[in-house]
C-alpha positions, 0 to 999 in steps of 0.5 A, spaced: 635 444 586 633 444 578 634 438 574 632 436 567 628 431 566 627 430 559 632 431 553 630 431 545 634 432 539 631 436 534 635 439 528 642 442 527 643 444 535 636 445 537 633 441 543 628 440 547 628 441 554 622 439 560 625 441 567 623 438 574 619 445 576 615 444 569 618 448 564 620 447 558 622 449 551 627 449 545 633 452 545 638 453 539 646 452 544 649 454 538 653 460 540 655 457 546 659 452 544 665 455 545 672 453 550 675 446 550 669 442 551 664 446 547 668 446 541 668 439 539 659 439 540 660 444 533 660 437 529 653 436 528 653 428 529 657 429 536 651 435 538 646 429 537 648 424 541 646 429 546 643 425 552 640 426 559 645 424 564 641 421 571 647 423 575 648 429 574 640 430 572 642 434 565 644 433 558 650 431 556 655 428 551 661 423 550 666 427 550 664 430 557 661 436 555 654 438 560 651 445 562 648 446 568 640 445 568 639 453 571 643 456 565 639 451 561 633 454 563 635 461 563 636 460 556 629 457 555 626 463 558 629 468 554 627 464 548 620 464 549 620 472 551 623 472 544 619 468 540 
């Protein structure tokens, strides 16, 4: 099972993500903060209170809101095939 180890906070809705199988990378969640929980992540000072949970072993904020490390990571690999 995929896990995300490491979590920082870089700017407007970018952060860095380091996976327990070794990968890592920037992603930009800006277009995939939609839906009740989602929403509320476009108030920038909510986004970067973005933390890793030890439970769940993924990101997550104070309002709830998490995403899966397999959609997170699939994000980073599509970022690194475009940049």
């Amino acid at each position: 099972m995929l896990h995300v180890n490491q979590v920082k906070y870089l700017n407007d809705y970018r952060v860095w993500l380091s996976f327990d199988n070794g990968e890592s990378g920037e992603i930009d969640l800006f277009v995939e903060l939609w839906g009740e929980m989602f929403e509320p992540l476009k108030d920038k000072n909510l986004f970067a209170t973005v933390r890793l949970d030890d439970t769940l072993q993924t990101i997550t904020w104070q309002n709830g809101a998490d995403f899966a490390p397999e959609f997170l990571l699939e994000l980073v690999k599509n970022n690194s095939n475009h940049a």
